[in-house]
C-alpha positions in Angstrom: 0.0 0.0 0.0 3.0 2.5 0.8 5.6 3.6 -2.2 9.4 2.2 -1.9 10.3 6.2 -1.3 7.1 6.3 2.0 9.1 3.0 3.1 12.4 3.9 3.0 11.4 7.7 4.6 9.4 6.2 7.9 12.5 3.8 8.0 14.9 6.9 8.1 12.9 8.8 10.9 12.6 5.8 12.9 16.3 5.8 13.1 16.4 9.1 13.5 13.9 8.5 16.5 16.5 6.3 18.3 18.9 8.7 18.4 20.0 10.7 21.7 18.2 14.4 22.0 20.3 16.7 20.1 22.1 14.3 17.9 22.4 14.5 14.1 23.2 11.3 12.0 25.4 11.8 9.1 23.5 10.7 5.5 25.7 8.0 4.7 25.6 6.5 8.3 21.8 7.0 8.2 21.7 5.5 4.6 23.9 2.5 5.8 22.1 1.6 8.9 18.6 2.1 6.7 20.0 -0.1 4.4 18.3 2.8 2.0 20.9 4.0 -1.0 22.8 6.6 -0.3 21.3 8.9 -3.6 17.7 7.8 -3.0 17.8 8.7 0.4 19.4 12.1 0.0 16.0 12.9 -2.1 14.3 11.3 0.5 15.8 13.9 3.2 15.6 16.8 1.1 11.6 16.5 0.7 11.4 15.9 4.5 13.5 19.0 5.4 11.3 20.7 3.2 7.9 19.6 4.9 9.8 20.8 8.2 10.2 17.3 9.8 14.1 17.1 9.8 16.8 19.9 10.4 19.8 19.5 8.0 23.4 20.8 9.4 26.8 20.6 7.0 29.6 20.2 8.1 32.0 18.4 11.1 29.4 17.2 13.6 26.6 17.6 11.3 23.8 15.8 9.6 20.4 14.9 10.0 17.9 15.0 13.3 13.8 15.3 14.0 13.1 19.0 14.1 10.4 18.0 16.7 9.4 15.2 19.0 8.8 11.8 17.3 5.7 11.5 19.0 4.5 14.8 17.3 5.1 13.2 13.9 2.3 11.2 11.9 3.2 8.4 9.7 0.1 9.9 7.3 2.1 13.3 7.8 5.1 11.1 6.3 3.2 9.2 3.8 1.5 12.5 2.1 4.9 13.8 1.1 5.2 10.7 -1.5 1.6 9.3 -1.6 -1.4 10.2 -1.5 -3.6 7.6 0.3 -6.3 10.1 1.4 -7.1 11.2 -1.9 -6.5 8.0 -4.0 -9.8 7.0 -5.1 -9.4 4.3 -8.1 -11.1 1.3 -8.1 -9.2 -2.2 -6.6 -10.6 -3.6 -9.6 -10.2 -1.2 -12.4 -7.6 1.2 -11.4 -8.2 3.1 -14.5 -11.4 4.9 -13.2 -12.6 6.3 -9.7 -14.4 4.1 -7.5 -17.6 5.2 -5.4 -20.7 4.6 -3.6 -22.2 5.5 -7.7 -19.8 3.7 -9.9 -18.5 0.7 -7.0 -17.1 -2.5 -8.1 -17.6 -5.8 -6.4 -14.6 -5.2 -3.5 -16.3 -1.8 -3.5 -17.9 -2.0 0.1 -15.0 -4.1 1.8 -12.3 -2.1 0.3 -13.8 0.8 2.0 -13.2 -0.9 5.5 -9.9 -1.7 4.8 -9.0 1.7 3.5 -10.6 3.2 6.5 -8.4 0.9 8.6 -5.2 2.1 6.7 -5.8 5.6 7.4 -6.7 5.1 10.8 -3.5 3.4 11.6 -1.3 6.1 9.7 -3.1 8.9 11.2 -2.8 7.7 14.8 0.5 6.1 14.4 3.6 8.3 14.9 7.5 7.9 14.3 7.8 7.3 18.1 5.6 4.3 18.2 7.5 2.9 15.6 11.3 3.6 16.9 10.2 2.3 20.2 8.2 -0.8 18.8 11.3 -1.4 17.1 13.7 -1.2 19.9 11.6 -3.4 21.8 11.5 -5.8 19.0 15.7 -5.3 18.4 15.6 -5.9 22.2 14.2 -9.4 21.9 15.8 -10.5 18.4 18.8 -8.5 17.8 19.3 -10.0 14.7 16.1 -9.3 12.9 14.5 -6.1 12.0 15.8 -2.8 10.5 19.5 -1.9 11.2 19.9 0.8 14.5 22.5 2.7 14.7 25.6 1.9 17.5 
């Protein structure tokens, strides 16, 4: 249901999430410990500076941090930089039209539950639920799940 670029962007702030107040994460450590590459994610980071969810500093010491608390950030805030699940209205069936109450299609009525579902969790769901899920799963199976940094 997400885009590669939604993926790889929630993966990012979680990381970001785990880090100490105050720190930045260089891109290519954040990249590496993403397992996101380097060039994809650098567009990635650019879009979410722009929508005022990261700070960007150069230099010796610099890098890449939340500009606000995890817990303040949405995945749907996320996801609506690169998708648009709110709006997208084609039909499971026949993506090539709109599908509606008017014009439904056979998976008309359940699709609507599901997609109400979807948005539900993304719009109640923040970075910090995810970065501390995570930890707690890291925490039990430390060789399974996305890459943390040291």
């Amino acid at each position: 249901m997400l885009s590669v670029t939604a993926r790889h962007a929630l993966r990012a702030l979680t990381h970001l999430a785990g880090l100490p107040l105050g720190q930045s994460m260089g891109g290519r450590d954040l990249a590496r410990a993403a397992d996101i590459p380097q060039n994809y994610l650098s567009k990635i980071l650019w879009a979410l500076r722009g929508a005022g969810i990261i700070d960007a500093t150069r230099g010796i010491g610099g890098g890449y941090r939340l500009r606000r608390p995890a817990a303040s950030v949405s995945l749907i805030e996320v996801v609506e930089i690169f998708d648009k699940p709110r709006t997208a209205s084609e039909c499971l069936l026949d993506g090539t039209r709109p599908c509606s109450d008017h014009t439904a299609c056979a998976a008309h009525a359940s699709w609507r539950e599901v997609k109400a579902a979807y948005l539900n969790f993304l719009e109640h769901t923040t970075i910090e639920t995810l970065a501390t899920r995570q930890s707690e799963l890291d925490s039990r199976h430390p060789a399974s799940g996305i890459r943390h940094p040291a």
